[in-house]
N, C-alpha and C positions, 0 to 999 in steps of 0.2 A: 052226352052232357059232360061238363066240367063242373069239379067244386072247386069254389073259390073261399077259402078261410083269411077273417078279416082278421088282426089284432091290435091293441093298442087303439092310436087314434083313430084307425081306420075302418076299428070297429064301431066305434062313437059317430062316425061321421056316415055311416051305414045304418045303422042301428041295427045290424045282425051278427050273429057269427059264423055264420057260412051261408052259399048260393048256393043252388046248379043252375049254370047256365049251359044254351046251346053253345058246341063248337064252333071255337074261328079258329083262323088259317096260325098264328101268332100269337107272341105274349103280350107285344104291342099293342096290337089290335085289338086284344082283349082290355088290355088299359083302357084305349081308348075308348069301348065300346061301356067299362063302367064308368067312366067319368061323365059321359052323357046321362046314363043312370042317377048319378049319386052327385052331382053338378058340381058347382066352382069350388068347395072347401076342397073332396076329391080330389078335382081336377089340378087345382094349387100344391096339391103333395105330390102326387102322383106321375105329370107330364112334364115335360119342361123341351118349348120349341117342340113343339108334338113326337117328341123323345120321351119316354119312360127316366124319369129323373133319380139322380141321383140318392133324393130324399127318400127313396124307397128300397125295399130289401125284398127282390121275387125270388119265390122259389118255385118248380116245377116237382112236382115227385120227389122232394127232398133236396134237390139242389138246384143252387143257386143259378141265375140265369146268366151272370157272367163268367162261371165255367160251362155255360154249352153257349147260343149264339146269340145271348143278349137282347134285345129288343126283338129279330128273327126268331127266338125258339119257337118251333113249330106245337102245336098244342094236337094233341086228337082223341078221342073220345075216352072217357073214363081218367084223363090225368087230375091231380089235384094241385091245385095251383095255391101259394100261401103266400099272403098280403102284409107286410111289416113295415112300420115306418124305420128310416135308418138307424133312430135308438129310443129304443123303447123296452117299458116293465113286464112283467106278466099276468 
């Protein structure tokens, strides 16, 4: 499984503050696999041209997914994944 930690808006538009989901292959993929979850608000912040958008801040195990491969970061069992809109409170 993966945790996925929501915050800010995107924990409003989830209504939790964290998952565990099954493993996918990607960080994209996992994007996209919650925006089908959590529908078009999600989906509005989160994708853009079925790209992980800008309007968002992933992290993997603490860092940022544009210092490792960006939309490819590979995900596998036991990572925690943290969900941020691009500016947001605490």
């Amino acid at each position: 499984m993966i945790t996925v930690g929501f915050f800010a808006i995107f924990r409003e538009i989830t209504g939790t503050k964290e998952i565990s989901v099954p493993v996918v292959p990607t960080i994209g993929e996992l994007m996209t696999a919650l925006s089908l979850r959590y529908g078009k608000a999600f989906r509005n912040l989160a994708l853009e041209d079925g790209k992980i958008s800008r309007q968002v801040n992933l992290l993997v195990n603490g860092k940022h997914i544009a210092h490792l491969q960006k939309d490819d970061t590979p995900l596998q069992e036991g990572d925690a994944v943290s969900v941020f809109p691009l500016i947001g409170g605490g």
